[in-house]
N, C-alpha and C positions, 0 to 999 in steps of 0.2 A: 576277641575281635572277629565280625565276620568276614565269609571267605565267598560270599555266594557273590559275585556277578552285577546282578539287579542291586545290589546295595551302592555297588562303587558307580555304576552307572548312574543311579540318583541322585547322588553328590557331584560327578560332575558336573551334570545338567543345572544342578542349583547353581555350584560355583562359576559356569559359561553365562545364566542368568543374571547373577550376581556383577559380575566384573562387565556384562553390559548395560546395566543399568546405574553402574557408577561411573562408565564412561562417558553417557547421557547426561549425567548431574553435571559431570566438568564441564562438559561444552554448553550444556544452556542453563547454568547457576545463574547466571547474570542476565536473563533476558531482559526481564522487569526493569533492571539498572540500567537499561541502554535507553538516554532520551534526546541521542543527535539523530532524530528522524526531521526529513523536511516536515513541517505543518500548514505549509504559503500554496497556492497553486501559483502557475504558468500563468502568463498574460502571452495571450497569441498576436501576432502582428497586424494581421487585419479581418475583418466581419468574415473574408470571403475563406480564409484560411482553416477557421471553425464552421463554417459550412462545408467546404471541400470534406474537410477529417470527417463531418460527423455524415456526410452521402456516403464516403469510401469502408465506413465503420469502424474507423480507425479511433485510436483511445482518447478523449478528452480532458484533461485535469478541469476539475469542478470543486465549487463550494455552495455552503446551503446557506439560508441566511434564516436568523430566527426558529431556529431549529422544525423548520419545515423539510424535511428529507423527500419526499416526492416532488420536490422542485429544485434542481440544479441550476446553476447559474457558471457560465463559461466566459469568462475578462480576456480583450481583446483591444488594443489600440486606437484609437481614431486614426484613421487614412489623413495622411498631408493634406490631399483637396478639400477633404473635409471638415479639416480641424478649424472649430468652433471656439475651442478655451483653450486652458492650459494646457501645451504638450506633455505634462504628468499625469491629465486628466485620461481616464480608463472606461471604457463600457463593455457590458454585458448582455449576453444573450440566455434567456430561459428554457429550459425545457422540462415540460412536468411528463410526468409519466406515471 
């Protein structure tokens, strides 16, 4: 058996290695298995409310349509005085970039 130092030192470093990278496997074994994410965006209440957010910088939820990803599209309500159809009817503003 050895007695020098550097030996026992290299074995624990493995073993401090070891016992953290199996702590990592228990806690995200199962990432891939997890598919209660939302997949829906927001409908914001009115045109001016997605304007305000998007002057102020603030975050927008967005979808792409036709697998066009340099063009976003932000759903937003019809306004009461406005409303044209059906109150389940929904519209959309673009922004390409």
């Amino acid at each position: 058996m050895r007695k020098c130092q550097l030996y026992r030192e290299g074995k624990i470093r493995l073993l401090y290695k070891l016992t953290g990278m199996e702590f990592l496997n228990e806690e995200y074994e199962d990432v891939h298995a997890r598919c209660d994410r939302y997949k829906g965006y927001h409908v914001f209440p009115n045109k001016s409310a997605v304007e305000n957010r998007f002057l102020k910088g603030c975050p927008l939820s967005c979808f792409c349509l036709d697998g066009r990803c340099n063009e976003v599209h932000v759903a937003f309500k019809i306004d009461e005085h406005e409303q044209r159809g059906d109150e389940r009817e929904i519209t959309y503003l673009s922004f390409r970039y």
